[in-house]
C-alpha positions in Angstrom: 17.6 13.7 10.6 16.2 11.8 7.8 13.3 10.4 7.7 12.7 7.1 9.0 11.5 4.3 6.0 9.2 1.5 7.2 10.2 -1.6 5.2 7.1 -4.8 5.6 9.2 -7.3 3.1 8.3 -11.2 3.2 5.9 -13.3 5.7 7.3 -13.9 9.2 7.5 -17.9 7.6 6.7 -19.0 4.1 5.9 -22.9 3.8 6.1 -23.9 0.2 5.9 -28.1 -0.9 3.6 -30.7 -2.1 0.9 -31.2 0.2 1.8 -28.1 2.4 -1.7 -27.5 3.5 -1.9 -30.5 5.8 0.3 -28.3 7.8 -2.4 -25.3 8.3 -3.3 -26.9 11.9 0.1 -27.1 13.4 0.4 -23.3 12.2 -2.7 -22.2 13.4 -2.2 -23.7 17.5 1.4 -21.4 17.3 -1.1 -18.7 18.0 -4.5 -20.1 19.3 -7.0 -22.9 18.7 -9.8 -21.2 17.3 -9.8 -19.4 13.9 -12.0 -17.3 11.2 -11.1 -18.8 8.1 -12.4 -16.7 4.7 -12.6 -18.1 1.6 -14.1 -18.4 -1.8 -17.0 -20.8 -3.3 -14.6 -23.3 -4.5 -11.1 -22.7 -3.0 -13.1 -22.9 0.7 -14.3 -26.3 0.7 -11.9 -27.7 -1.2 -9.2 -26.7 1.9 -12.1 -27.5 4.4 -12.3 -30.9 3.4 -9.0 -31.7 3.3 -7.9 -29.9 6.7 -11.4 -30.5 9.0 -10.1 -34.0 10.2 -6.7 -32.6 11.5 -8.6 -29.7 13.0 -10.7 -31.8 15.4 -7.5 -34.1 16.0 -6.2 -30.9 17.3 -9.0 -29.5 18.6 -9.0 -26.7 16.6 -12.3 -24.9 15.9 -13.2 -23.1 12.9 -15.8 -20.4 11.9 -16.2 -20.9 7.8 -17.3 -17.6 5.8 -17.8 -17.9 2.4 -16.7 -14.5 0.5 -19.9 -13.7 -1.1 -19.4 -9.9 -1.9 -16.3 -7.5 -2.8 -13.3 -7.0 -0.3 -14.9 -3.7 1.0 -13.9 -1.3 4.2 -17.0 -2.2 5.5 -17.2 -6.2 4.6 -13.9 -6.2 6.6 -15.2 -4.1 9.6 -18.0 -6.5 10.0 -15.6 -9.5 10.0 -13.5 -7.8 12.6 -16.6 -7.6 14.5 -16.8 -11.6 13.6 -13.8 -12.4 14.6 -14.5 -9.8 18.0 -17.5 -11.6 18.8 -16.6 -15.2 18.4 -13.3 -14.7 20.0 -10.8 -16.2 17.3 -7.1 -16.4 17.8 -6.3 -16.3 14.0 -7.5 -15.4 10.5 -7.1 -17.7 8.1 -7.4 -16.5 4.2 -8.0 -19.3 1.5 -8.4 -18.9 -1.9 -7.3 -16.1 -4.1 -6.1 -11.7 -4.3 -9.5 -10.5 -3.0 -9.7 -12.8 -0.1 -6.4 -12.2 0.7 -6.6 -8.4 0.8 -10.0 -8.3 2.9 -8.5 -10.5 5.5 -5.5 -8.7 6.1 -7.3 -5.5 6.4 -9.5 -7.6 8.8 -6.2 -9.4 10.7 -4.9 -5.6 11.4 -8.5 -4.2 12.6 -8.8 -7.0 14.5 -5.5 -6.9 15.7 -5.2 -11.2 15.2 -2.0 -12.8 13.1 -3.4 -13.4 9.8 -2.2 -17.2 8.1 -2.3 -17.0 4.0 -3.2 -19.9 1.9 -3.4 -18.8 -1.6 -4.8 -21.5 -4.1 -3.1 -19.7 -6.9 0.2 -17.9 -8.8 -2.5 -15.1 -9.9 -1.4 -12.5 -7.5 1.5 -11.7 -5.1 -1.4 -10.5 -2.7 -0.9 -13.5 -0.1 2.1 -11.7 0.6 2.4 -8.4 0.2 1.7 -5.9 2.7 -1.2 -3.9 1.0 -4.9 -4.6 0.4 -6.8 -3.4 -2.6 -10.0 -2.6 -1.3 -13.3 -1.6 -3.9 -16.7 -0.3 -2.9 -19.5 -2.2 -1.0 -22.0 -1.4 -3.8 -20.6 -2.2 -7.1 -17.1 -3.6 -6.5 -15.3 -0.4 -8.7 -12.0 0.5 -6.8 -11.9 2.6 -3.6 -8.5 2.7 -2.2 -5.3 0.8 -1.1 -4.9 0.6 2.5 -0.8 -1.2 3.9 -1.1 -3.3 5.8 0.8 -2.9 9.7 3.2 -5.9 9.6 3.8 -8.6 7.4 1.9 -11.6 7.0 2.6 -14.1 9.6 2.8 -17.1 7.8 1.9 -18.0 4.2 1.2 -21.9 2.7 2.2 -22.7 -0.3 0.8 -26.0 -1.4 2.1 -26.6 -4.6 0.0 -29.8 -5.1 -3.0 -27.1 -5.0 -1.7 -24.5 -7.3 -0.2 -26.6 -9.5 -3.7 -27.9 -10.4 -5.1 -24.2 -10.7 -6.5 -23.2 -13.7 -3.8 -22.3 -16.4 -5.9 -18.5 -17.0 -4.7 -18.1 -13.3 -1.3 -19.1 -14.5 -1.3 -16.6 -17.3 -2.7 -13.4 -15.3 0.0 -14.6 -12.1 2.8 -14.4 -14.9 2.3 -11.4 -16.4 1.0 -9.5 -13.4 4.8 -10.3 -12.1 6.4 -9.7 -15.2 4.8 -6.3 -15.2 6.9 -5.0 -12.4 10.2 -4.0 -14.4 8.8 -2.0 -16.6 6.8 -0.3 -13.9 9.8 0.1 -12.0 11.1 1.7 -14.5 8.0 3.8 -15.3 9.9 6.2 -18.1 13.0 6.6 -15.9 16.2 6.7 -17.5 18.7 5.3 -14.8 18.1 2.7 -12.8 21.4 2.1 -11.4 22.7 3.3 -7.7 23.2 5.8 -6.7 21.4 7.8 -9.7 18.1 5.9 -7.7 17.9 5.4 -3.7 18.9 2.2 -2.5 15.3 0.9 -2.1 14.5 1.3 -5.6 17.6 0.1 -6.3 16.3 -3.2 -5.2 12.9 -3.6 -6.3 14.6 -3.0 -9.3 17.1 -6.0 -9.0 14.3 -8.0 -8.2 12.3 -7.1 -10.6 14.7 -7.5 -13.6 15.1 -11.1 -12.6 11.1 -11.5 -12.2 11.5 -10.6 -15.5 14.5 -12.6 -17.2 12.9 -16.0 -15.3 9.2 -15.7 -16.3 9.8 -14.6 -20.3 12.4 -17.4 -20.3 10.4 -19.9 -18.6 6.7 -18.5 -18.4 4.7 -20.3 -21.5 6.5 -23.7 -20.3 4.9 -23.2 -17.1 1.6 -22.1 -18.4 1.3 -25.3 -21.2 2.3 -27.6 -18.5 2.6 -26.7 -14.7 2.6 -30.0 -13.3 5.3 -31.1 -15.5 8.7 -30.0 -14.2 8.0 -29.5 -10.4 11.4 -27.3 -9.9 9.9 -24.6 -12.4 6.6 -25.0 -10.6 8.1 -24.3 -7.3 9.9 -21.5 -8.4 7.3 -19.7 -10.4 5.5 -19.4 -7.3 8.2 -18.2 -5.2 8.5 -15.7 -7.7 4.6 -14.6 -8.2 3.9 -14.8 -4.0 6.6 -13.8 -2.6 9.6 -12.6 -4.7 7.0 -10.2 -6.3 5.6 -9.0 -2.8 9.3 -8.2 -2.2 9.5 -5.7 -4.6 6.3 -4.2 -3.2 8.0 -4.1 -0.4 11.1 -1.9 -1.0 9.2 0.4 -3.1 6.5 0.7 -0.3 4.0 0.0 -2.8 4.4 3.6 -4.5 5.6 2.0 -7.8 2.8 -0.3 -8.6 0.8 2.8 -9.4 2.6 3.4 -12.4 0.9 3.8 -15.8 0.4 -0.9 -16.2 -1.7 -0.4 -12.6 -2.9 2.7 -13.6 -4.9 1.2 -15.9 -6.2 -1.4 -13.6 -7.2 1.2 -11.0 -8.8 3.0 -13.8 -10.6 0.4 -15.1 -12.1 -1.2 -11.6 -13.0 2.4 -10.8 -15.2 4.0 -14.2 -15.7 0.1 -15.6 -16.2 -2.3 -12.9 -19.4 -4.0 -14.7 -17.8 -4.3 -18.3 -14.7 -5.3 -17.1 -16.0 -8.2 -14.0 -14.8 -11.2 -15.9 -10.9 -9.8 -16.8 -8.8 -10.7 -14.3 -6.2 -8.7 -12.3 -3.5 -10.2 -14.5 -5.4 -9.4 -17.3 -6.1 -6.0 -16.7 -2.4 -5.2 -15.9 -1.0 -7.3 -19.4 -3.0 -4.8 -21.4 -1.2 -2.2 -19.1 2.3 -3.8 -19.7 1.8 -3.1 -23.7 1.2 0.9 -22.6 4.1 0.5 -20.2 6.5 -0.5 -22.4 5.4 2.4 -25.3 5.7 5.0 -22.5 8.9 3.3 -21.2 10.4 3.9 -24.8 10.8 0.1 -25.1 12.2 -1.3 -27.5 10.3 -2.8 -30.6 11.7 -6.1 -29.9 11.3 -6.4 -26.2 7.5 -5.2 -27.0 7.0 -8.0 -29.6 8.1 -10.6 -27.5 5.9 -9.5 -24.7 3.0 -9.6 -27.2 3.6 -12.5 -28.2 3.7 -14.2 -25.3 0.4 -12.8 -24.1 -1.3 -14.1 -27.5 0.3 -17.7 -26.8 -1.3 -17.6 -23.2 -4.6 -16.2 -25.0 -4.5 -13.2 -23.2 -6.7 -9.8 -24.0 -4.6 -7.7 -25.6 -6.9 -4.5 -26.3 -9.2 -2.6 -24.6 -12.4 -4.4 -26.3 -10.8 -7.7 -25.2 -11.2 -6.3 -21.5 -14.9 -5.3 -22.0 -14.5 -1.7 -22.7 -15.0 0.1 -26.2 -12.5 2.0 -26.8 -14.0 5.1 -27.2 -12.7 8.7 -27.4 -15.4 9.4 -23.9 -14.0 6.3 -22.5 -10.2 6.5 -23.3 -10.3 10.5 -22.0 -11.7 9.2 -18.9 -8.7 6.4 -18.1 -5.8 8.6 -19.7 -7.2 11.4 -17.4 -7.2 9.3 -14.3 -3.8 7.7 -15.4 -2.0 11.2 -15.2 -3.8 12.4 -11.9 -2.5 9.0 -10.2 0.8 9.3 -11.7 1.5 12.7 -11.7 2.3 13.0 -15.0 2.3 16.5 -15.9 5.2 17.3 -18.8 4.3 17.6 -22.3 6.5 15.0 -23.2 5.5 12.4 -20.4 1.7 13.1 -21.7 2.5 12.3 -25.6 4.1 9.3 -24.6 0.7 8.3 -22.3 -1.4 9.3 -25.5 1.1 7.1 -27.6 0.7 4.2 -24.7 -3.1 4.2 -25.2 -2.8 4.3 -28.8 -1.3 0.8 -28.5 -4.0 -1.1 -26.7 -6.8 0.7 -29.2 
């Protein structure tokens, strides 16, 4: 018998409009009435203050921690142990990738539903079933832990994210756009049934990720409160269309050489790289994607371009790190061991990749 695959695609709901947070209290008393809710410096109060009336309308009662320290193991043990201790019914996670990924590591230990709000397109992470957790001391990258279910409901307030910075626009983007040619990841054929039937799809999904955001993505970024149809979709796309593809390639895809970098960079450069973005880190990994992909040197311009037009890094320096031979040795190195790249061929084309973000 085969063996069997364990598919956590979507939220169990997804509530996406104008002014979408108001409805945070009427989520939370499907499952209890008192709540931990997580959140950043500024994305916390900001939801506090507009939610805390309708809370004590409801009778709701919150415990507010601010995150003040990277999504570790051992930040989201103790919060279990918060959440333990103080009895909650629900997590709630406010504000943007990190937050989300400590609380649903938290949600699972804790074994409590887990509500999203995500104040940003930056990441898919509000959706997705994996956490990207880094070290207690110095925030470099420690592992990626799935989550057990889905998300059980996500908020979408586009009156929030549409006001976002645009830099969270422009790392959301290309973060999502980065998913075809990791799909991909050097393969030839794509079609079924040359690939299995889940890669099939995150490849579907992916290539429209694609075709939408390079069509449509600088218009959003200039202007996102200016056509709210392409601001509603944009984030359909980056929070949960994007966790989709996660989804049917059980995460296993992300780690191809774009991530790579990422997980390479949080891991041996997590103090020279602390003000680049998720996004950002992974655009820089596009550019080597789509040289190890064999891309053409069209598609690769137009990429390029587009990152330049958002003001995007677009080298190594740009991200913090000098691009030494030390320094590139370390990430190529890591980039193979994580991708099991192992052929002669697949490593010139890795040595080409890194050549290109020099």
């Amino acid at each position: 018998m085969s063996e069997t695959a364990v598919l956590k695609i979507g939220a169990s709901r997804f509530l996406i409009g104008e002014e979408t947070v108001n409805l945070l209290g009427e989520e939370i008393i499907r499952y209890g009435s008192k709540i931990l809710c997580v959140g950043g410096k500024t994305t916390l109060p900001m939801i506090r203050s507009k939610v805390e009336g309708d809370f004590k309308d409801k009778g709701i009662r919150a415990v507010w921690v601010t995150m003040e320290e990277p999504n570790s193991v051992d930040y989201a043990e103790r919060l279990k142990q918060a959440a333990q201790e103080q009895d909650v019914d629900v997590i709630v996670a406010v504000g943007g990738g990190k937050c989300m990924d400590l609380c649903k590591v938290t949600s699972d230990r804790a074994k409590k539903p887990l509500i999203t709000v995500p104040t940003s397109v930056a990441t898919c992470a509000g959706a997705s079933a994996v956490s990207i957790m880094y070290t207690k001391e110095n925030g470099s990258y420690d592992c990626s832990i799935p989550k057990e279910k889905e998300v059980d409901c996500v908020i979408a307030d586009l009156t929030i994210i549409g006001e976002s910075p645009r830099r969270l626009f422009a790392s959301g983007i290309m973060d999502s756009i980065a998913k075809l040619p990791e799909i991909v990841n050097g393969r030839e054929k794509m079609s079924y049934p040359e690939v299995n039937i889940y890669k099939h799809m995150a490849y579907i999904n992916s290539q429209f990720i694609y075709e939408f955001l390079t069509r449509y993505g600088l218009e959003i970024y200039e202007n996102p409160m200016k056509n709210k149809t392409l601001l509603r979709d944009v984030t359909l796309i980056n929070l949960i269309i994007t966790s989709m593809v996660s989804g049917f390639s059980s995460g296993s895809d992300q780690l191809a050489v774009a991530h790579g970098l990422y997980d390479g960079m949080r891991k041996f450069f997590p103090v020279e790289s602390k003000n680049a973005l998720h996004g950002e880190i992974v655009a820089v990994g596009i550019l080597m994607q789509m040289v190890f992909n064999n891309d053409s040197g069209e598609e690769y311009k137009k990429i390029y371009e587009m990152m330049k037009k958002m003001n995007m890094p677009l080298k190594l320096i740009d991200l913090g790190v000098e691009p030494t031979q030390e320094n590139l040795e370390k990430l190529k190195e890591y980039n193979m061991m994580k991708n099991s790249i192992t052929e002669k061929g697949e490593i010139e084309r890795l040595e080409k990749a890194f050549l290109a973000i020099v």
